[in-house]
C-alpha positions in Angstrom: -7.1 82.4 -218.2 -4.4 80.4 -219.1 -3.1 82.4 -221.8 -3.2 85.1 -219.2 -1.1 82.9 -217.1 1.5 82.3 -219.4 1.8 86.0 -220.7 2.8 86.8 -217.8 5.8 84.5 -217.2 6.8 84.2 -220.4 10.8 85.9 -220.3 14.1 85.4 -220.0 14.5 83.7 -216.7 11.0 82.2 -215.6 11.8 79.6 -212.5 10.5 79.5 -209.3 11.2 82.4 -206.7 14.1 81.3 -204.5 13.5 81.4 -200.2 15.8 84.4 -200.4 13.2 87.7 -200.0 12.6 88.7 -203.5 13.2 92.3 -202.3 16.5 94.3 -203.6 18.0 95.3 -200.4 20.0 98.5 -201.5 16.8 99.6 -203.2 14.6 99.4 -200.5 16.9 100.3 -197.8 16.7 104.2 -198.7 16.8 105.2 -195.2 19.8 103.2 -193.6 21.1 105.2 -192.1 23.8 105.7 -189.2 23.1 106.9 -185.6 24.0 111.0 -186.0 25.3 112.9 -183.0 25.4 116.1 -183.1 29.3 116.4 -184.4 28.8 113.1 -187.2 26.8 113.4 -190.5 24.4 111.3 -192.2 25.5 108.9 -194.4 23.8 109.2 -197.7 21.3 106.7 -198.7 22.8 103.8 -201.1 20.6 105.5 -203.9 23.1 108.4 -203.6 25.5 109.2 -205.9 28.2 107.1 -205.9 31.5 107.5 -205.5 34.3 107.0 -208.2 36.0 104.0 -206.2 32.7 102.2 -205.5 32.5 102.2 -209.2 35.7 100.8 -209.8 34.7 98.4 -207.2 31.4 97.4 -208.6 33.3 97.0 -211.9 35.8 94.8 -210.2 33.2 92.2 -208.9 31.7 92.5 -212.2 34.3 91.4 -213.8 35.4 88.6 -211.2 31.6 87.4 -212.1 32.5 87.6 -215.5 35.6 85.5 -215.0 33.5 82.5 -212.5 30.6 82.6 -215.1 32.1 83.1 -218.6 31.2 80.3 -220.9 28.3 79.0 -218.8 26.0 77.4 -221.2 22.1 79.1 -221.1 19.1 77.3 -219.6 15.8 78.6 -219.5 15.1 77.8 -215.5 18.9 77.2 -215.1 20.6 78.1 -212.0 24.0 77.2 -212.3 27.3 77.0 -213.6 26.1 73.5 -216.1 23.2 76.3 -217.7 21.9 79.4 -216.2 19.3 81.9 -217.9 19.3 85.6 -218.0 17.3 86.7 -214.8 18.6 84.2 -212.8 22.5 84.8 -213.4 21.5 88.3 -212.5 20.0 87.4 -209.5 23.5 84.8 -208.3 25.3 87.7 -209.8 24.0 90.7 -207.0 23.7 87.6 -204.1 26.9 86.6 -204.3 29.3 89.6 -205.3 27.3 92.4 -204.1 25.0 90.3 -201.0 21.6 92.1 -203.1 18.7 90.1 -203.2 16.8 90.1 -206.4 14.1 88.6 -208.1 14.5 85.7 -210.7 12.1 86.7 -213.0 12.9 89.4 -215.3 9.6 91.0 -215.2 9.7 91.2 -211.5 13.4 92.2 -211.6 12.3 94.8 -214.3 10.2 96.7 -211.5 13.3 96.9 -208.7 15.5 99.9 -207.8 15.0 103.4 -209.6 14.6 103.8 -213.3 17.6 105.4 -215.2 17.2 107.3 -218.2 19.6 105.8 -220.9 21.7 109.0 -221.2 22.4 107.9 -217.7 23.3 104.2 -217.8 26.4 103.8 -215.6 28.0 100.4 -214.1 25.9 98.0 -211.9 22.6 99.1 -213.4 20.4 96.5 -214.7 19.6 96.8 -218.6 16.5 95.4 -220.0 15.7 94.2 -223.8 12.2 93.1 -225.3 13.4 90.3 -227.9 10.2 89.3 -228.4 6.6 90.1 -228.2 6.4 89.0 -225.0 10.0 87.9 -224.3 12.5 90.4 -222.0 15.9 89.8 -221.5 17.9 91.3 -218.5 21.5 92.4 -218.3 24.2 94.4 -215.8 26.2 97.3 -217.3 30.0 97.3 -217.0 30.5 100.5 -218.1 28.5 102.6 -220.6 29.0 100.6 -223.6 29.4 97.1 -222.3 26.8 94.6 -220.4 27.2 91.4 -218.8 24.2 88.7 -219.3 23.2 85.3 -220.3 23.0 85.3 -223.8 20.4 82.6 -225.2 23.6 81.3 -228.2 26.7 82.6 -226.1 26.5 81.5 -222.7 27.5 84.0 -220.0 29.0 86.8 -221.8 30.1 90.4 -222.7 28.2 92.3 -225.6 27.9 96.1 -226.7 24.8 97.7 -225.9 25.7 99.7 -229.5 25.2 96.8 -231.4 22.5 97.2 -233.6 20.6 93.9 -232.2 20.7 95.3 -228.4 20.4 98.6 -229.3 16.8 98.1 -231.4 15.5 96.2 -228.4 16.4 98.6 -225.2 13.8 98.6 -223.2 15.0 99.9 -219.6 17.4 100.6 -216.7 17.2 100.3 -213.3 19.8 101.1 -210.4 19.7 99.3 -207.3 23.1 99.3 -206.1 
């Protein structure tokens, strides 16, 4: 039972759930939607397709995260800017620059939003990695090629999803903004 236990949280990012809902807004929000008259249109759901500027937006704030968190140190549990580990820098990440709420587990982070294809990748989607038999890693795409994440012997940084480490341990995407 306990090796049940332990399979289970075993990941980038295991800590305790934070007393913010573990429940991506934007994901699960599908049918926000404004009051419609008869002359006004519905606005499209946030998983529509988004616009050019809102990408250029959501790049933006990525970036600003980037620039706050670079360096930061990983730590398994960690949860700020002394040490912070992948699922949980995620999770500051969408709170604070996009006002998402997301798990801080990587598995449970792994099963929010929709799933992309990888031909489909684009910025703001969450990347997942299995570096280990029962190890996941979790990052956020800047732009086709690049990610943001923790890195376990970098600290916060920006790799290439390319690179022949990353690209050997893909594992998923999902979009939730």
């Amino acid at each position: 039972m306990l090796l049940c236990i332990l399979s289970l949280t075993i990941g980038c990012g295991v800590v305790k759930q934070s007393a913010r809902s573990p429940v991506a807004t934007a994901a699960s929000d599908t049918t926000n939607r404004e009051a419609a008259s008869d002359t006004e249109t519905v606005t499209p759901s946030p998983m529509a397709a988004v616009s050019i500027a809102s990408i250029n937006e959501a790049r933006a704030s990525l970036m600003q995260a980037y620039r706050d968190w670079k360096g930061t140190p990983y730590r398994l549990g960690g949860g700020s800017q002394s040490g912070v580990d992948c699922s949980m820098f995620i999770n500051i990440v969408f709170a604070e620059y996009f006002n998402i709420d997301l798990p801080t587990n990587t598995r449970t982070q792994l099963n929010v939003g929709a799933g992309v294809r990888r031909a489909a990748i684009k910025t703001g989607d969450l990347i997942f990695f299995r570096t280990g038999r029962k190890m996941l890693h979790v990052g956020v795409m800047l732009n086709k090629e690049e990610f943001l994440h923790a890195s376990t012997s970098k600290g916060v940084t920006i790799s290439q999803i390319s690179q022949k480490y990353w690209a050997s341990r893909y594992l998923a995407a999902r979009r939730v903004l």
